[in-house]
C-alpha positions in Angstrom: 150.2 83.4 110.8 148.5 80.6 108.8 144.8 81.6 109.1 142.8 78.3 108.4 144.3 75.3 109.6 143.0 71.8 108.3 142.4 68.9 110.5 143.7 65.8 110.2 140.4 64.3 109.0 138.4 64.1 106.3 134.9 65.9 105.6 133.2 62.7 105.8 135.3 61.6 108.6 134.1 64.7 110.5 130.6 64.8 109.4 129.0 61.5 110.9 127.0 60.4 114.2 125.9 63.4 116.7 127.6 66.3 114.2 126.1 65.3 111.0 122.4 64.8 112.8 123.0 67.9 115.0 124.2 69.8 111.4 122.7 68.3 108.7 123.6 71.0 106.3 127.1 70.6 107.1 126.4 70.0 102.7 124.6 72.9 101.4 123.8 73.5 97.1 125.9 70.2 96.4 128.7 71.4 97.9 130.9 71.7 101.3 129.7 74.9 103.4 131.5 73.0 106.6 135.2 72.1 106.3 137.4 70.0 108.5 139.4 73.0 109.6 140.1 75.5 112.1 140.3 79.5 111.6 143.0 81.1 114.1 142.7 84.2 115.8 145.2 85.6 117.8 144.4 86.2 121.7 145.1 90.1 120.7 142.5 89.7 117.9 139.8 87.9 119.8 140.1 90.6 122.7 139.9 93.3 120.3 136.8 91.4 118.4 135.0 91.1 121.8 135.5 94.6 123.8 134.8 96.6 120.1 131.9 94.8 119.0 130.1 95.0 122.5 130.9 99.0 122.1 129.3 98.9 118.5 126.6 97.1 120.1 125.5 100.3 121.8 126.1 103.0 119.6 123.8 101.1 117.3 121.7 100.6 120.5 122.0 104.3 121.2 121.0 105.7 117.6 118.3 103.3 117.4 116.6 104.9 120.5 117.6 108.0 118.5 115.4 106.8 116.0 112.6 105.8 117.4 112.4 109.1 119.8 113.2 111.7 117.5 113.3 110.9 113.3 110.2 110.9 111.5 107.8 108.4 110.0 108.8 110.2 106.5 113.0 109.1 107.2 112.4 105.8 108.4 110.5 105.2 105.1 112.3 106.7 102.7 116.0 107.1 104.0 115.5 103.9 105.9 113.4 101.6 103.2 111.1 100.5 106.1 107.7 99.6 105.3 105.2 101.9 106.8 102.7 99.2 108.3 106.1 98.7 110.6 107.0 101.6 111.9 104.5 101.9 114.8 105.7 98.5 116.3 109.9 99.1 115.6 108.7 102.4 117.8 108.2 100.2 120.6 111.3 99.9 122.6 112.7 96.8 123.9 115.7 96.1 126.1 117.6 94.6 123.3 117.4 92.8 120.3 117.8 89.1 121.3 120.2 87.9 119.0 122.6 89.9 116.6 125.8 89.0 114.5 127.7 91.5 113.1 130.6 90.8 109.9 133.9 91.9 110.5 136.5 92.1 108.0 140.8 91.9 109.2 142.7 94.8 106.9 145.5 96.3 106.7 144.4 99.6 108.6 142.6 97.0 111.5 139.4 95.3 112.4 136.8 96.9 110.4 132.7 96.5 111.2 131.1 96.7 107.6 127.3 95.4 108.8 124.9 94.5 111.6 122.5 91.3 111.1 119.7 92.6 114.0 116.6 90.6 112.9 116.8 87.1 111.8 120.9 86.2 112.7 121.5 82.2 111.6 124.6 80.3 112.1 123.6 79.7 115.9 124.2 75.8 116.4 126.9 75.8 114.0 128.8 78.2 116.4 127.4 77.5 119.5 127.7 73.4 119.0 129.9 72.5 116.1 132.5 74.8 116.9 132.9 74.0 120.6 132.8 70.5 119.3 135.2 70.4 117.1 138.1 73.0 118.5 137.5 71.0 121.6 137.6 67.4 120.3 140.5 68.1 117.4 142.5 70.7 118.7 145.2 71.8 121.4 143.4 75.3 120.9 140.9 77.0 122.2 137.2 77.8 121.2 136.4 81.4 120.3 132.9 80.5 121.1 132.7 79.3 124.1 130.0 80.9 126.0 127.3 81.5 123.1 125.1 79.3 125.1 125.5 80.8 128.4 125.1 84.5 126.0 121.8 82.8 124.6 120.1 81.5 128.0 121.1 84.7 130.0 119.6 86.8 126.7 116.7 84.5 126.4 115.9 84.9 130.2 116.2 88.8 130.4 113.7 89.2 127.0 111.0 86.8 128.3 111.4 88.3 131.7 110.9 91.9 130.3 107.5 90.1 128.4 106.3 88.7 131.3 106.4 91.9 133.5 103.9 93.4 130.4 101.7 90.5 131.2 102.5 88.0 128.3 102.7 85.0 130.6 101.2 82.4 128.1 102.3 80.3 125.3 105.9 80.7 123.9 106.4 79.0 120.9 109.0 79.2 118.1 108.6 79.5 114.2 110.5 79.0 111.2 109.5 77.1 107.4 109.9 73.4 108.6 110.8 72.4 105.2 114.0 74.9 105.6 116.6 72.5 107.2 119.4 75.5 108.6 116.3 77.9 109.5 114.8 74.5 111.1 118.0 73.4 113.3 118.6 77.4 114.2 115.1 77.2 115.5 115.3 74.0 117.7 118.6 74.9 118.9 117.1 78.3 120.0 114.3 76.0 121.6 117.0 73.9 123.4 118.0 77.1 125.3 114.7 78.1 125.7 113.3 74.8 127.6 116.9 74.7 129.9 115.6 78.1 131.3 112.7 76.0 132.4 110.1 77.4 130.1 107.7 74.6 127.8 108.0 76.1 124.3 106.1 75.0 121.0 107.4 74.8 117.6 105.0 76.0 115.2 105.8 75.8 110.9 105.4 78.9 109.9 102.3 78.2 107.3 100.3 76.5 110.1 100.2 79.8 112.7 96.9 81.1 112.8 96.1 85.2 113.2 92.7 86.3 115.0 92.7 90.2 114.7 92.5 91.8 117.2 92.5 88.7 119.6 96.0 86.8 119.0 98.2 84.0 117.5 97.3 80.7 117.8 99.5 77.6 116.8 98.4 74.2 117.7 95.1 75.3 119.1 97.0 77.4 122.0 97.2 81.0 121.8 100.6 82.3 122.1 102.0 85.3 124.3 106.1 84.7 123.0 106.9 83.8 119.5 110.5 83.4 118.0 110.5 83.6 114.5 113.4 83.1 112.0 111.7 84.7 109.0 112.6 88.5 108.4 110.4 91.2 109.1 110.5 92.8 105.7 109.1 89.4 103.8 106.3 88.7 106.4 105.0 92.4 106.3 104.6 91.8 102.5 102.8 88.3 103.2 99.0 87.8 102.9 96.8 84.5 104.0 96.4 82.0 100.6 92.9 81.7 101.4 91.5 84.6 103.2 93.7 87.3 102.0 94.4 88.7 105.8 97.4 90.9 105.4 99.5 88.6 107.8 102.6 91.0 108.6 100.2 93.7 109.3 97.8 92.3 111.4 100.9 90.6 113.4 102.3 94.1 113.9 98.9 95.0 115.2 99.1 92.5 118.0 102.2 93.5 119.2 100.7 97.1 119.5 98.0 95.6 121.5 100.4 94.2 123.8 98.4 90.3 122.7 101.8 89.3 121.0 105.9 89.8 121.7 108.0 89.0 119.2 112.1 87.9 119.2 113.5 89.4 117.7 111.2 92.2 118.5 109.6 94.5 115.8 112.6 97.4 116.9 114.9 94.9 115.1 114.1 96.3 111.6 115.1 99.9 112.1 119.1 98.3 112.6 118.5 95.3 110.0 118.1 98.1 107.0 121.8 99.2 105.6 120.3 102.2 105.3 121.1 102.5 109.0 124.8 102.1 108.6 124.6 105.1 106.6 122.6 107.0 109.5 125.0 106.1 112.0 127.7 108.0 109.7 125.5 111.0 109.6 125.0 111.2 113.2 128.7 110.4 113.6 129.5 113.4 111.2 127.0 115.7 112.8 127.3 114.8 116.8 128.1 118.8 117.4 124.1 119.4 116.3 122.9 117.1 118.4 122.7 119.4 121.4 120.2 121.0 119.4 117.8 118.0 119.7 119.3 115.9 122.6 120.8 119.1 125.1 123.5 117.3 125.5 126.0 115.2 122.5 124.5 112.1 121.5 128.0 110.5 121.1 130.8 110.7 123.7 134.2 110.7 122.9 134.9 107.0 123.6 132.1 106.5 121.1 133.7 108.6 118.3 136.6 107.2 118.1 135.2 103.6 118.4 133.4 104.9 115.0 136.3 106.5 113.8 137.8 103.5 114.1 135.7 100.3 113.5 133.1 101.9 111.2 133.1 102.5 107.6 132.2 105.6 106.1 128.9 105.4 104.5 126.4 107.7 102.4 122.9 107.6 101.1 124.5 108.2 97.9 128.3 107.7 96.4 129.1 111.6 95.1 132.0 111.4 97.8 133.6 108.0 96.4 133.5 109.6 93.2 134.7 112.7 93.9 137.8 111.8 95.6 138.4 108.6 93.8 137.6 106.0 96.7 136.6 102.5 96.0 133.3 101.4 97.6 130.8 99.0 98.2 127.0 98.9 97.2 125.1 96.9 99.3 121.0 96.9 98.7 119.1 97.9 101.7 117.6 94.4 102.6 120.7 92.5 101.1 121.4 88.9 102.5 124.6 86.6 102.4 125.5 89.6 99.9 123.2 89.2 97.6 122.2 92.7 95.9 126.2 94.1 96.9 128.6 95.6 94.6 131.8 96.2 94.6 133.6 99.3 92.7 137.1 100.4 91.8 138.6 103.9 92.5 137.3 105.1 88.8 133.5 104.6 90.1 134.5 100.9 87.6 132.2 97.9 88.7 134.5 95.2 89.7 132.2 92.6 91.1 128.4 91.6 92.1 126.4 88.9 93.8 123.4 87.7 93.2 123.5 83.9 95.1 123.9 80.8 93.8 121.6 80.4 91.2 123.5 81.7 88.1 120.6 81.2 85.7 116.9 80.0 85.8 113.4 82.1 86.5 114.4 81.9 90.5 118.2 83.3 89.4 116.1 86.4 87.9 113.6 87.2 90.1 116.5 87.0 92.8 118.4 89.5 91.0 115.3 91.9 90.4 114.4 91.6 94.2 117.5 93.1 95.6 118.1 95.3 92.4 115.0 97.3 92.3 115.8 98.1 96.2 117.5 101.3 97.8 121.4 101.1 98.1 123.7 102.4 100.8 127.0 103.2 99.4 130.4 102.3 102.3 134.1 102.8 101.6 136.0 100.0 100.3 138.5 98.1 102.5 140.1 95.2 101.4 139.9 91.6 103.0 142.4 89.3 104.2 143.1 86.5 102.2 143.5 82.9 102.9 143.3 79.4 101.7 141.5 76.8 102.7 141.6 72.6 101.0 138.1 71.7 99.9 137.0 68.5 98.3 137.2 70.4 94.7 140.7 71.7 96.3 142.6 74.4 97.6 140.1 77.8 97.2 141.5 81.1 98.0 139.0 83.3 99.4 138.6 86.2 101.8 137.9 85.9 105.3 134.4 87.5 106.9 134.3 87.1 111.0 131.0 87.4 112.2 130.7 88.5 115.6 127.6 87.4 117.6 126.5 90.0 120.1 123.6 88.5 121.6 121.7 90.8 124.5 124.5 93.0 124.3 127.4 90.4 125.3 129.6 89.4 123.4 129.1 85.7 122.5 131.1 84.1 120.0 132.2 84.5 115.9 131.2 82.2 113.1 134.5 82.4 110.6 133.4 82.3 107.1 135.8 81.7 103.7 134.3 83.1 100.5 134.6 85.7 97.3 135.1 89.2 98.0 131.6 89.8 98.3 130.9 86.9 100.8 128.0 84.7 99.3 125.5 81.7 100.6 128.7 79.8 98.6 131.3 80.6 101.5 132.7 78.0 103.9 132.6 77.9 107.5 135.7 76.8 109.5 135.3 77.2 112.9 137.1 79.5 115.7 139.6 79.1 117.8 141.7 81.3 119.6 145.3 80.8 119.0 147.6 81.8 122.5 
């Protein structure tokens, strides 16, 4: 089956009136990151892509109760990477995570799951509108996505619900950098949702909310109860006020242990967003016969071992097995993002491959590099990637295909298809889904 199919119209064609203003990064680093195309999945494939990734969904649900019950401040740091000023907050356990994607890979032993985006998940309106939009409006197909925006609202609803009931009945407001265009349009299209459940919501830049300790956040002169923020956890616990040197992540943190603040994704969202969980969900995996010793009872059922037998990737703390047995693998950095800080190895323990983004020189290109490099590193077996071309405006690329599969409070919602190297990079193209009968 031909994987990517183009349309019948140009990029420019494509990219004008309600799509171009709705996506206005359909453009991105001077090139295309949106082609006029289509990415077919087989009905068999789709099906498979929802039911398993709604069953990863909880296993990753159910270790990360695990967790936060029963694993020490000490792991979370330093076999997790998590900050400590977090930890107290990602105890706190919420009903879900709002909005996750996780990246799927198609090989020749199956549909594989190689990570979980739990925290700060973009490419909303691009599947959610654009895809719809264009598999609707172009093709005889249909969309893959189809109810992301019914997945968002009923997701939405549920979390701000569950605040309410804890007595957060002010403000909500949403934040992201306003000068960031995809972070900007993920954030109003989140909004969108937010306002058809009937709720007013406030968009406040990120540099212009205002912390009182101990009191609450204020943006706009109103104090808020509900804030959505794109902008990961792990930056903003680093992040201190320019002129009065307030430790902003930290006293943030504080208010949601006050109960003066909820947060969406909520603070729970970094224990899953670290690789270093992948690597605890193997160990658990490998040592479910102990867990009666903790639990009373297996922490993993059958079903659930063999949906990790077969979707999940075996993955260490270290790479001693790779090496021993002569297995390629993958080293991905702890906080990695649209691959940056990932490796990839040969069977000889050989580096093959690396990304770093799209700056390939320059004082950003290097501080870039030492970010994700001087971080903790997970180390996953190797799989290899299906292949496929797609026509660009520079001209036919061949690439490998990355599905991400959103899974947004816990139901399956839709997949953003994704062309790139074989480390998939913030240089990969997005064609959208459709579901091929």
């Amino acid at each position: 089956m031909q994987r990517v199919i183009p349309l019948s119209l140009s990029h420019g064609e494509l990219f004008q009136g309600e799509l171009a203003r709705r996506i206005p990064y359909h453009r991105m680093y001077g090139k295309q990151y949106c082609l006029p195309a289509v990415t077919l999945y087989t009905l068999a494939e789709f099906e498979e892509l929802q039911a398993a990734s709604e069953q990863i969904d909880r296993i990753y649900t159910k270790s990360l109760r695990f967790a936060q019950q029963h694993l020490p401040d000490a792991f979370l740091i330093e076999q997790l990477g998590i900050h400590p000023s977090l930890i107290p907050a990602a105890r706190m356990e919420t009903p879900s995570h709002g909005v996750s994607r996780q990246d799927w890979i198609v090989t020749a032993q199956g549909l594989k799951c190689i990570e979980n985006n739990t925290d700060t998940p973009t490419g909303i309106p691009e599947t959610a509108f654009l895809g719809n939009a264009i598999v609707s409006r172009y093709t005889a197909h249909r969309s893959a996505s189809e109810k992301m925006r019914d997945a968002l609202k009923d997701a939405f609803k549920k979390l701000i619900a569950h605040y309410r009931s804890e007595g957060l009945t002010g403000t909500i407001a949403c934040t992201c950098y306003d000068w960031h265009i995809e972070d900007k349009c993920n954030t109003e299209y989140v909004m969108d949702v937010i306002r058809e459940l009937g709720y007013s919501v406030l968009f406040v830049p990120l540099d212009q909310l205002v912390i009182v300790e101990g009191d609450g956040l204020y943006g706009d002169g109103e104090r808020i109860d509900i804030l959505y923020r794109l902008y990961p956890l792990e930056y903003l616990i680093h992040d201190t006020g320019a002129d009065t040197g307030l430790p902003i992540g930290e006293a943030l943190m504080e208010l949601a242990l006050l109960g003066r603040l909820a947060l969406i994704n909520p603070p729970q969202s970094i224990i899953t967003q670290s690789k270093g969980f992948m690597a605890l969900i193997w160990a658990l995996y490998e040592r479910n016969e102990h867990s009666p010793d903790v639990l009373g009872h297996p922490l993993f059922d059958e079903t659930e071992l063999e949906v990790i037998r077969t979707y999940l990737l075996p993955t260490y703390f270290e790479n001693t097995v790779f090496i021993q047995q002569h297995i390629p693998y993958v080293a991905k950095s702890y906080w990695g993002r649209e691959g940056k800080g990932t490796a990839l190895y040969s069977d000889d323990g050989t580096l093959e491959s690396e990304e770093w983004g799209h700056q390939d020189y320059g004082e950003e290109a290097d501080e870039t590099k030492m970010y994700y490099s001087e971080q903790p590193k997970i180390y996953q077996q190797r799989f290899t990637m299906e292949e496929t071309d797609v026509d660009t405006d520079e001209g036919k690329f061949h690439g490998c295909l990355l599905t991400g599969v959103y899974v947004i409070g816990g139901t399956f919602a839709g997949l953003l298809p994704r062309v790139g190297a074989k480390i998939t990079g913030d240089m990969a193209y997005y064609c959208p889904a459709a579901i091929r009968d």
